[in-house]
C-alpha positions in Angstrom: 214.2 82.2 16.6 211.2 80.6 14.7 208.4 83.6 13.9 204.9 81.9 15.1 203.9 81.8 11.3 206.4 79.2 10.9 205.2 76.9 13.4 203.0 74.0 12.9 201.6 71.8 15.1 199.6 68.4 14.0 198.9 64.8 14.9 198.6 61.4 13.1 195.1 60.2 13.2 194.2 56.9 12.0 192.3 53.3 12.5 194.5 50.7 14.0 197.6 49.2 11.5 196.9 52.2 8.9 200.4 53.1 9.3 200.6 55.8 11.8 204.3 55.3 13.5 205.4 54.2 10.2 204.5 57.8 8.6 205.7 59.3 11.7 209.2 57.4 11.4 209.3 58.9 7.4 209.0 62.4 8.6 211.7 62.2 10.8 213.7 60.6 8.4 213.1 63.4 6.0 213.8 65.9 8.1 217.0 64.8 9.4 215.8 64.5 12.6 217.8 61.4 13.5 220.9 59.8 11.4 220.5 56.8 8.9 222.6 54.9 12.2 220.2 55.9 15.0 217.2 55.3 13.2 214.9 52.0 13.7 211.2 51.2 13.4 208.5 52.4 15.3 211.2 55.0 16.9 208.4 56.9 18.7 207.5 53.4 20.5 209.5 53.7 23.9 208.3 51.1 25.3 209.2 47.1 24.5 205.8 46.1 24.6 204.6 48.7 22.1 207.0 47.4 19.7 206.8 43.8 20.0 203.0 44.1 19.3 203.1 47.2 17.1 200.6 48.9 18.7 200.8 52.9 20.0 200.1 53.0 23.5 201.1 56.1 24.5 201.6 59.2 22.5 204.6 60.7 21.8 205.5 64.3 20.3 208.6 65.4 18.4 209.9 68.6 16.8 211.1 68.5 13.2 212.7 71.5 11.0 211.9 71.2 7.6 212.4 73.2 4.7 209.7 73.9 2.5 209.9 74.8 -1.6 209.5 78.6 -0.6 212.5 78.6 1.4 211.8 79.5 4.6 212.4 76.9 7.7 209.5 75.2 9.2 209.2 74.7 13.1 206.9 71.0 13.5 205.8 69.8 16.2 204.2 66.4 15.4 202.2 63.8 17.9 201.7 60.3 17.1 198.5 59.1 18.7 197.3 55.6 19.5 195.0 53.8 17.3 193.0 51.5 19.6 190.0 52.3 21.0 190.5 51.5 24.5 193.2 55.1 24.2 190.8 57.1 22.4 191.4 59.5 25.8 195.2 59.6 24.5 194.3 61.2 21.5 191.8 63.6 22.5 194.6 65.3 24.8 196.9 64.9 21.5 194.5 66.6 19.5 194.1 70.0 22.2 197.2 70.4 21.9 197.5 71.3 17.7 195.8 72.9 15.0 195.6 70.1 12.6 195.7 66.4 11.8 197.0 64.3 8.7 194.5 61.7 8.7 195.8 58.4 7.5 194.0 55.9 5.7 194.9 52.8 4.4 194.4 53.0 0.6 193.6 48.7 0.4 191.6 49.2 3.3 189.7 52.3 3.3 187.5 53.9 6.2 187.3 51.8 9.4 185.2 52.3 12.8 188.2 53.9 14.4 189.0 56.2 11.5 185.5 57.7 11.7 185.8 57.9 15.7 188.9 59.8 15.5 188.0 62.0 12.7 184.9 63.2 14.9 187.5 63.6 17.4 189.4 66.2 15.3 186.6 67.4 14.2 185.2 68.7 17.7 188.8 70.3 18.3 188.1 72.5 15.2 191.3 71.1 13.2 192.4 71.3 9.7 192.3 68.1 8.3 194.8 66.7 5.3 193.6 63.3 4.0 196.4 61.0 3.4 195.9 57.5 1.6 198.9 55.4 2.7 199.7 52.1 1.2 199.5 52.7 -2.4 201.9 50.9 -2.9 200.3 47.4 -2.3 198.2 45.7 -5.3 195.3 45.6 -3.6 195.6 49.5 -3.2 192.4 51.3 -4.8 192.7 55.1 -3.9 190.2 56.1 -6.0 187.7 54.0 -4.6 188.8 55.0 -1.0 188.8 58.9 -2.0 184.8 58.3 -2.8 184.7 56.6 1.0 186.0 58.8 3.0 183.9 61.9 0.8 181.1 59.6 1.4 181.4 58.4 4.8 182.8 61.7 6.6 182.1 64.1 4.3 185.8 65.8 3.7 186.7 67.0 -0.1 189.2 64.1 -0.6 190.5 65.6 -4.4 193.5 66.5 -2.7 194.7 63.8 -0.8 198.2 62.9 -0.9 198.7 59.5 -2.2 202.1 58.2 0.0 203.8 54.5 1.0 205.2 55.4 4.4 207.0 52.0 3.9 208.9 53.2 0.7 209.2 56.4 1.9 207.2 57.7 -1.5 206.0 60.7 -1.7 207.0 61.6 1.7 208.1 65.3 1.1 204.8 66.2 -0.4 202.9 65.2 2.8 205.5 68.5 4.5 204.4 70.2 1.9 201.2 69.8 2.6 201.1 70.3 5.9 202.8 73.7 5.3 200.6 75.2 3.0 197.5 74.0 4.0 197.5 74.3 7.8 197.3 77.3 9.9 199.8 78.3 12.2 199.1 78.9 16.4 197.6 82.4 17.8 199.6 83.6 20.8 200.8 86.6 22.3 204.9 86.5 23.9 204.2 89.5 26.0 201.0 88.0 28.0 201.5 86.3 31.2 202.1 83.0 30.7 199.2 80.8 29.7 199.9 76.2 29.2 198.7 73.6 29.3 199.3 70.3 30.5 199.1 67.7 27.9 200.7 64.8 29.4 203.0 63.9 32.1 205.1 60.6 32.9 208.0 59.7 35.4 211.8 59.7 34.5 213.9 57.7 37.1 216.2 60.6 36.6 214.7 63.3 35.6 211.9 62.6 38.5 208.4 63.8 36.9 208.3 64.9 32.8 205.3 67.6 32.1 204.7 67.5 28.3 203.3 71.3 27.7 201.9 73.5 25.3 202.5 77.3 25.3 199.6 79.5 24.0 200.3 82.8 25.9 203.8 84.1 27.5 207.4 81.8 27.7 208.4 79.3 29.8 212.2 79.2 31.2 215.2 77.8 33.6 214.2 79.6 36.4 210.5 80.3 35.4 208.5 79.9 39.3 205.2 78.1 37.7 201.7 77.3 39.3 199.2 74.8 38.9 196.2 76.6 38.5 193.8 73.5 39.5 195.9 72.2 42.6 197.9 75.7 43.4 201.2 73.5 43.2 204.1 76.0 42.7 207.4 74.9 40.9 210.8 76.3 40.1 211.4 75.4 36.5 214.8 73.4 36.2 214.8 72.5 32.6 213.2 73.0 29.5 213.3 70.7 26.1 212.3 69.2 23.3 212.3 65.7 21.4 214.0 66.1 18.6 213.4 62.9 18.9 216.4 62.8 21.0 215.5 64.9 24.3 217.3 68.5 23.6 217.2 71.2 25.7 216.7 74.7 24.8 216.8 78.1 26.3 213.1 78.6 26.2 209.6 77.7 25.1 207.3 80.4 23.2 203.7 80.8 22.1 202.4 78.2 20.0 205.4 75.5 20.7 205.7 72.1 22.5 208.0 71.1 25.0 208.9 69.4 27.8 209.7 70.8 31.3 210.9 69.4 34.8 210.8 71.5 37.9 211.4 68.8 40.9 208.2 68.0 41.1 208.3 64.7 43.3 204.6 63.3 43.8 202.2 62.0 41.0 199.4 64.3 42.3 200.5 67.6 41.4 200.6 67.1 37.7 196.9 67.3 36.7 196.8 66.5 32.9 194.9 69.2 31.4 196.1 71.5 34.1 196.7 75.2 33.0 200.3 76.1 34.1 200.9 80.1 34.7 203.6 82.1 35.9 203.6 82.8 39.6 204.9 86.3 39.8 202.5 87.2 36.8 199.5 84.8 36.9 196.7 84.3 34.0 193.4 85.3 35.0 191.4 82.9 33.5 193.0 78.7 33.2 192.0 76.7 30.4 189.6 75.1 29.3 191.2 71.4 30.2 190.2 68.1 29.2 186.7 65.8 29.6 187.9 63.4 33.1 188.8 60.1 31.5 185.7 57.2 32.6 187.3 53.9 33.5 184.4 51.2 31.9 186.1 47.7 33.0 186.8 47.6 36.4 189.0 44.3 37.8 190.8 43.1 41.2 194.6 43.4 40.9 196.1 40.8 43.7 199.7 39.8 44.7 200.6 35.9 44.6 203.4 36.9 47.4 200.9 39.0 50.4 204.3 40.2 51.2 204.7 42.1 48.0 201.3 44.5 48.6 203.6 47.3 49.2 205.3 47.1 46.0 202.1 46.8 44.2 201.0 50.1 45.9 203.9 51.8 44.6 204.3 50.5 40.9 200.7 51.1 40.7 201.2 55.2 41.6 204.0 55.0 39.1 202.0 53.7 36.2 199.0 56.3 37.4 201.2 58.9 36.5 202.2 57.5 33.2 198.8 57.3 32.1 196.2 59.4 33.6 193.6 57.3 32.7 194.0 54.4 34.9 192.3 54.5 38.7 192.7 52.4 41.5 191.5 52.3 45.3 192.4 49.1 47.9 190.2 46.5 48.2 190.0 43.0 50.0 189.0 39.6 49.2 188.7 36.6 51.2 190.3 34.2 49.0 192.8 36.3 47.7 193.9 38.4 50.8 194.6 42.5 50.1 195.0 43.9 46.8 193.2 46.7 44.5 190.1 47.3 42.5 191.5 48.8 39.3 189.5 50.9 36.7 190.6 50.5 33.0 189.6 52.1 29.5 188.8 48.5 27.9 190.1 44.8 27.9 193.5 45.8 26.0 194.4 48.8 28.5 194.0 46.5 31.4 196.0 43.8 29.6 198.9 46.3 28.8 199.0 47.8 32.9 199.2 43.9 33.8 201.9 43.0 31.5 203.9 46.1 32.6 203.2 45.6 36.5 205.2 42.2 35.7 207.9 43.4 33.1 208.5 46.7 34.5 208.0 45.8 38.7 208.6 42.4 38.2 205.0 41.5 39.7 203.3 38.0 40.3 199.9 39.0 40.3 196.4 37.4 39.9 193.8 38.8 38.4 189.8 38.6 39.1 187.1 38.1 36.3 186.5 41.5 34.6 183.4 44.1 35.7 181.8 46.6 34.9 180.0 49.4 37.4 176.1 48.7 37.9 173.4 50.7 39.4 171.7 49.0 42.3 168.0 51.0 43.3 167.3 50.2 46.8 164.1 50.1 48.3 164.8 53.1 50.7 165.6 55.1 47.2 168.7 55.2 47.9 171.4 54.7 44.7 174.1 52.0 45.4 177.3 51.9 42.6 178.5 48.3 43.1 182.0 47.3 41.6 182.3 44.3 43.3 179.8 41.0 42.7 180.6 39.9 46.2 179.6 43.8 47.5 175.8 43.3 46.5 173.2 44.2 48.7 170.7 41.3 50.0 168.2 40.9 47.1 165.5 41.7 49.2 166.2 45.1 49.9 166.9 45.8 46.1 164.0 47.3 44.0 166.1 47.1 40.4 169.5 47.0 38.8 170.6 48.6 36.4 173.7 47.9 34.0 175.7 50.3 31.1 175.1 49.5 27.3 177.6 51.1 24.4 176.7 52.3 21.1 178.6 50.0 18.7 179.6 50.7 15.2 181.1 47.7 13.3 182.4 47.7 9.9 182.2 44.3 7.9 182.5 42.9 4.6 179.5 42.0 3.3 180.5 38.2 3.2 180.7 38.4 7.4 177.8 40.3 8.3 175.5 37.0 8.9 177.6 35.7 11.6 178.3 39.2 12.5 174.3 39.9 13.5 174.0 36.6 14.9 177.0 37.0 17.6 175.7 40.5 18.6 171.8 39.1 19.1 173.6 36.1 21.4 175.4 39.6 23.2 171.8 40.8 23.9 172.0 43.8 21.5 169.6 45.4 19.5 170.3 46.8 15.8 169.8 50.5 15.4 170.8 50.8 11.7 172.5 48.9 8.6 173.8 50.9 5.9 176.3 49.9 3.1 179.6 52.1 1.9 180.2 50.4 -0.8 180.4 46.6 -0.7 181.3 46.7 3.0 178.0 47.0 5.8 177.8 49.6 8.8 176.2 48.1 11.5 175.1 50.1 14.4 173.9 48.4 17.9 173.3 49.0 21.3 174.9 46.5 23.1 175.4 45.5 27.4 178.8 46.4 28.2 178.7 43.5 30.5 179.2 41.2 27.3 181.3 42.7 25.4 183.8 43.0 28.3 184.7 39.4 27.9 185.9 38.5 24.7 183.7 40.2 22.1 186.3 41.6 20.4 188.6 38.5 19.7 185.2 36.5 18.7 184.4 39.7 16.5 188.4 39.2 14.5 187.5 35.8 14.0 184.4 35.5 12.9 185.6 38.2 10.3 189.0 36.8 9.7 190.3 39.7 11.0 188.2 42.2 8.5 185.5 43.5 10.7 186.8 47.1 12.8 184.6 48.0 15.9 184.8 51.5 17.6 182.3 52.0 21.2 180.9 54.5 22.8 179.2 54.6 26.5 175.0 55.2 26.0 173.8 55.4 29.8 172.1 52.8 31.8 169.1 50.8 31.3 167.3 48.6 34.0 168.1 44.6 33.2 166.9 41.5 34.9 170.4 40.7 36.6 171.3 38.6 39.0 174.3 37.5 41.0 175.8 34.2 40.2 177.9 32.9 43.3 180.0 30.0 43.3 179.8 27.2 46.2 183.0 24.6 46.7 182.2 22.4 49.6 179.2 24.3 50.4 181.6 27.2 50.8 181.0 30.4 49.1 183.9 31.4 47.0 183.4 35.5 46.5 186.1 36.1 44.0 184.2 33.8 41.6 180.6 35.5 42.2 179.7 37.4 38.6 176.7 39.6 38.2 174.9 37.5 35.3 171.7 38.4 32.9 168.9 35.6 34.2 168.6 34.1 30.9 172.3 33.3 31.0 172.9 32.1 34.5 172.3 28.5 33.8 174.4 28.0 30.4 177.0 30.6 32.3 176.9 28.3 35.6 177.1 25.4 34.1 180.1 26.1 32.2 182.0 27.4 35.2 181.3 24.3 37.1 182.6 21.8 34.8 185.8 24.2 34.0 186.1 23.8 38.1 185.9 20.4 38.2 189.2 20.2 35.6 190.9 23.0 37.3 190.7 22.2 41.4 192.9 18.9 42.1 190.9 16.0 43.6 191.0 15.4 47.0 190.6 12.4 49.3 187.0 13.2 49.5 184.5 13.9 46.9 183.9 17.5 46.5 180.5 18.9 44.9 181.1 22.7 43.0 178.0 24.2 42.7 177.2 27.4 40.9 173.9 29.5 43.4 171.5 32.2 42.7 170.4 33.0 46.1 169.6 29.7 47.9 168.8 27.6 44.3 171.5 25.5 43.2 171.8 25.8 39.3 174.8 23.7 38.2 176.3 21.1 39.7 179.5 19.4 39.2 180.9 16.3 42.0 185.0 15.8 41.7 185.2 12.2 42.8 187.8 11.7 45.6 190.8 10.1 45.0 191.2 6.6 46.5 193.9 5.2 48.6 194.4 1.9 48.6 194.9 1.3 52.5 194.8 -2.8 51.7 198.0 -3.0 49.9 200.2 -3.8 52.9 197.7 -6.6 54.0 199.5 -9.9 53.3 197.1 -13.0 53.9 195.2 -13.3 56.5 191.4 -13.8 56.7 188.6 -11.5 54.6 187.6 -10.0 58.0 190.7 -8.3 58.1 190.8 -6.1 54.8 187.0 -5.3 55.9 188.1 -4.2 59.1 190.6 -1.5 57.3 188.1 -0.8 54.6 185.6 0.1 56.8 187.7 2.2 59.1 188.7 4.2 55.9 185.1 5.1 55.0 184.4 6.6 58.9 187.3 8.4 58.0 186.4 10.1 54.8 182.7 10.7 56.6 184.4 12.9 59.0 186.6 14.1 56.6 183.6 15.7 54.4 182.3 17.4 57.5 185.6 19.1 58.4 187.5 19.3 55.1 188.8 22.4 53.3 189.7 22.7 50.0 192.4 24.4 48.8 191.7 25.8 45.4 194.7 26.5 43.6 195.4 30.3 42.9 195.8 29.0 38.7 192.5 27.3 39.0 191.0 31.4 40.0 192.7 32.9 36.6 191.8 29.9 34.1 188.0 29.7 35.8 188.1 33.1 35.2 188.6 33.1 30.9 185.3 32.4 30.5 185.0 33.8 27.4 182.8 31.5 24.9 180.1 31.3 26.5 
């Protein structure tokens, strides 16, 4: 039995590539939590697609032993947190759940806009913080100059920072150390009734539904009758474990520790994260204090190629709800694209991560409809419309304004970058609030639409700065814009899964460049076909796909002139009528590609 003095429990913070898993991995290793024959990279990385990119999606906990230079045994319970910004959510829940954080930063590096967002973040959960400069090993390494940065930039007394290469494995023991001495161990009392919370939950196909807890108050048991103090759920406790990090079961869980428990729980809606779990016999009074509702910022249409696979969509989609508690979705329809769903996503990379995993995981064909974001729509009667949809919105008349979300953007950027840097956020519509140097690198600050940086601000951002500049958001309310809706006419036939809400001073450049990607992507028919790009009743853009000829004169041997007129002529009545009556068919590939409209 572990005293509570001898628990600790922490997470990895750090800016994207800093070396979070890496560390992670070394701790494990030097606490002998998995052989030299089990071990491989990224071990905390579950899923494929987290490894193959080498990104943390998900965050994962484990619980070493170590023993520390005084003698006594250490109890560790570590979580390894995403780094991306779009899972920020993912680490707030991390960071409830412990005391302190090692914050990682790269020693060639230094501070990035993530590292400062997730520092603030541990900051506001009142943790212990341990600096750790990782990396050092590298020639470019400069830890003194980094210790000055982060002193500097967030203000923590870097002296003491533990210089390590997680790679190497150097000066991995110190970092336990560390952690030991310097932070402080949980509060809890065994004999209260029994007081958890929630931190995360995901679906085992055969363990059914996995609730990641942490105990403050009372034990948890085989046996234990728990209750959901937000949805009143009761449960009958069937196991209880640990990730060691291979999943161990033990007796019970105390004050101050993290485990895992399943209790046959068999629908996504009773596990709540950031529910407070108590025991039924012997309830708390009072639940905790939970976490802030995750807010979904890009909204997008999820639709099956197959109609008949709608079902299947419905259910992976509940699945992958209750793996991640941040994603929403509610059915929708479309008439192009038949019945699908209108899914709400953190950013660009957490809705390209759900797609890819719909297909890997569910094996999916799916389309997917241009990104959104949620705008305000003031009506005349004063009422307040949320549209979702472009194809939703209201007749213009009856609209008095609109109104659409900006961010708060902080961008880091060598100095050499920052011109093309302030000129791709003035084309974004933004408006600098500050610009501040930390050393040879600039800190800019702007308020940007998040309407344009949905798109593909972030890959233009890597490559205007080779890759240098780091960029951390967050959501600053909603200011009134001049916006309009852009729809999309093929054969004088509106196409709704194509209509975009646009700023007016974009429209044209933004229509124009749809229509001729149009004209590429639809196949010619035998008719011409004009794609035009609307704003109410005015025509914008314009774009004619010539028809394709048939030659109906090649079987016409000899003969007199009159009689290849004859044909000829008989041909162009045809194609007359054939304008009047034809559809087109626009390829469901031709949706998806018109849809990357990213540079413009």
């Amino acid at each position: 039995m572990t005293k509570l003095s001898n628990i600790r429990n922490f997470a990895i913070i750090a800016h994207i590539d800093h070396g979070k898993s890496t560390l992670a991995d070394r701790l494990i290793q030097e606490c002998e939590g998995l052989s030299e024959r089990e071990m491989k990279e990224q071990v905390l990385d579950s899923m494929d697609i987290e490894r193959e990119r080498g990104i943390t999606i998900k965050a994962q906990s484990v619980r070493l032993n170590f023993k520390a230079s005084d003698g006594e045994i250490y109890q560790l319970n570590l979580m390894d947190t995403p780094g991306h910004v779009d899972f920020a959510y993912e680490v707030s829940r991390s960071l409830s759940a412990c005391e302190g954080s090692l914050l990682v930063v790269d020693a060639s590096q230094g501070v990035e806009a993530q590292t400062l967002a997730n520092v603030y973040q541990a900051i506001d959960a009142d943790h212990e913080i341990i600096p750790v400069l990782n990396k050092v090993d590298l020639p470019a390494a400069e830890p003194e100059r980094v210790r000055a940065q982060i002193e500097e930039v967030i203000g923590l007394d870097a002296s003491d920072a533990v210089e390590i290469s997680a790679k190497t494995g150097l000066n991995i023991r110190a970092v336990l150390e560390a952690l030991v001495k310097r932070l402080p161990a949980p509060i809890g009392e065994i004999n209260a009734p029994l007081k958890a919370l929630l931190v995360d939950s995901w679906y085992d196909q055969y363990l059914g539904v996995m609730a990641l807890i942490r105990v403050y108050d009372g034990t948890v048991k085989k046996g234990t009758k728990i209750r959901m103090m937000q949805t009143g759920a009761v449960h009958l406790v069937d196991r209880v474990g640990v990730f060691t990090p291979k999943l161990t079961e033990i007796d019970e869980l105390k004050p101050g520790q993290l485990g895992f428990v399943t209790a046959a729980i068999k629908t996504v809606a009773d596990t709540k994260v950031g529910d407070t779990l108590t025991d039924d016999r012997k309830p708390a009074t009072e639940a905790l204090d939970g976490f802030k509702p995750s807010v979904p910022v890009v909204f997008c249409g999820l639709f099956p190629v197959d109609a008949a696979d709608y079902e299947q969509l419905r259910e992976s989609l509940d699945r992958l709800r209750l793996n991640d508690a941040s994603f929403s979705f509610e059915a929708e329809a479309s008439a192009a694209l038949g019945f699908g769903f209108r899914c709400g996503f953190l950013g660009l990379l957490h809705l390209e991560i759900i797609q890819e995993r719909l297909e890997r995981e569910f094996d999916l064909d799916l389309i997917t409809t241009a990104p959104s974001v949620v705008y305000k729509i003031n009506m005349n009667s004063g009422e307040t419309l949320e549209l979702h949809n472009p194809s939703d919105m209201p007749d213009v008349v009856k609209i008095s304004s609109i109104e659409e979300p900006w961010i708060r953007a902080t961008i880091f950027v060598p100095d050499d970058y920052l011109g093309p840097i302030l000129t791709l956020c003035t084309e974004r519509r933004g408006e600098q609030i500050e610009l501040t140097y930390v050393g040879s690198r600039a800190m800019v600050v702007y308020r940007l639409p998040l309407n344009e940086v949905v798109f593909d601000f972030y890959d233009r951002l890597k490559s205007i700065s080779r890759g240098y500049a780091s960029f951390d958001y967050q959501m600053d309310g909603y200011l009134e814009g001049d916006l309009v809706r852009m729809s999309v006419l093929v054969n004088a036939e509106p196409v709704d899964a194509l209509s975009m809400v646009v700023h007016s001073a974009q429209a044209e450049p933004r229509g124009r460049e749809l229509c001729s990607r149009l004209k590429e992507l639809i196949p010619r028919q035998l008719f011409k076909i004009p794609v035009q790009a609307a704003i109410g009743g005015k025509i914008i853009a314009r774009e004619t796909i010539s028809a394709m000829r048939k030659d109906v004169t090649a079987k016409c041997y000899g003969g007199d002139i009159s009689r290849k007129r004859k044909l000829l002529e008989k041909q162009k009545k045809g194609k007359k009528k054939m304008r009047q009556f034809g559809r087109v068919e626009i390829p469901q590939s031709a949706f998806i590609e018109a849809l990357k409209m990213g540079d413009g």
